[in-house]
Residue, then its C-alpha position, 0 to 999 in steps of 0.5 A: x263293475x261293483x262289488x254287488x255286480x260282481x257279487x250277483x254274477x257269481x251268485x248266477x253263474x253258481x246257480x246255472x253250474x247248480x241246474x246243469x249239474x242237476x240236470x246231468x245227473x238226472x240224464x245219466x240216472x236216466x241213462x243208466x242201466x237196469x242194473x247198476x253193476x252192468x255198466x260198462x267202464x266207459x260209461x263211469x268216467x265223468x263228463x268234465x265239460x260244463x265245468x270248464x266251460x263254467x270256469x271259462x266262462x268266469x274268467x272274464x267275469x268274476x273279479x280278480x279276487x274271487x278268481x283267485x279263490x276258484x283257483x285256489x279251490x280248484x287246485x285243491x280239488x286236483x291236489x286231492x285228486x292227485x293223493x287218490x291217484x297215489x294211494x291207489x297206485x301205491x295200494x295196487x303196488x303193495x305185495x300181497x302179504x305172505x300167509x303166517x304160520x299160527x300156533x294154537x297155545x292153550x292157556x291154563 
């Protein structure tokens, strides 16, 4: 396979993720409810299916060099995921602080 090859399946593997990402979204903002704050918990956590049937797909596409940086950018993607992760743990673990007393002191 030549580079342009190679260059063009991407580019239509990056275009068919982009009309199913499009797609999804228009199906869940369909399928939302009148009031955005009624959803329930289950219907926020996102759907990762077409992604990794995506990637799946590439894997037996893509060149070796730009598979290399999909996984690069996907282990990014879950080392930020991660530092999320963590910062809300550790936000939810933190001691609420205990309410200090305050002297009003004039100044003249």
């Amino acid at each position: 396979m030549s580079e342009r090859e190679a260059y063009e399946a991407a580019e239509r593997l990056v275009r068919e993720a982009h009309a199913k990402a499009e797609e999804a979204a228009r199906a869940a903002a369909a399928a939302a409810p009148a009031n955005g704050w009624a959803a329930t918990a289950a219907t926020n956590t996102p759907d990762f299916t077409a992604l990794f049937a995506l990637l799946d797909a590439a894997k037996g596409t893509l060149p070796p060099e730009l598979l290399r940086q999909v996984a690069d950018a996907l282990r990014e993607l879950l080392i930020a995921l991660r530092a999320v992760l963590d910062h809300s743990i550790e936000k939810l673990e933190r001691p609420v602080p205990e309410p200090r007393d305050v002297e009003d002191i004039p100044i003249t």
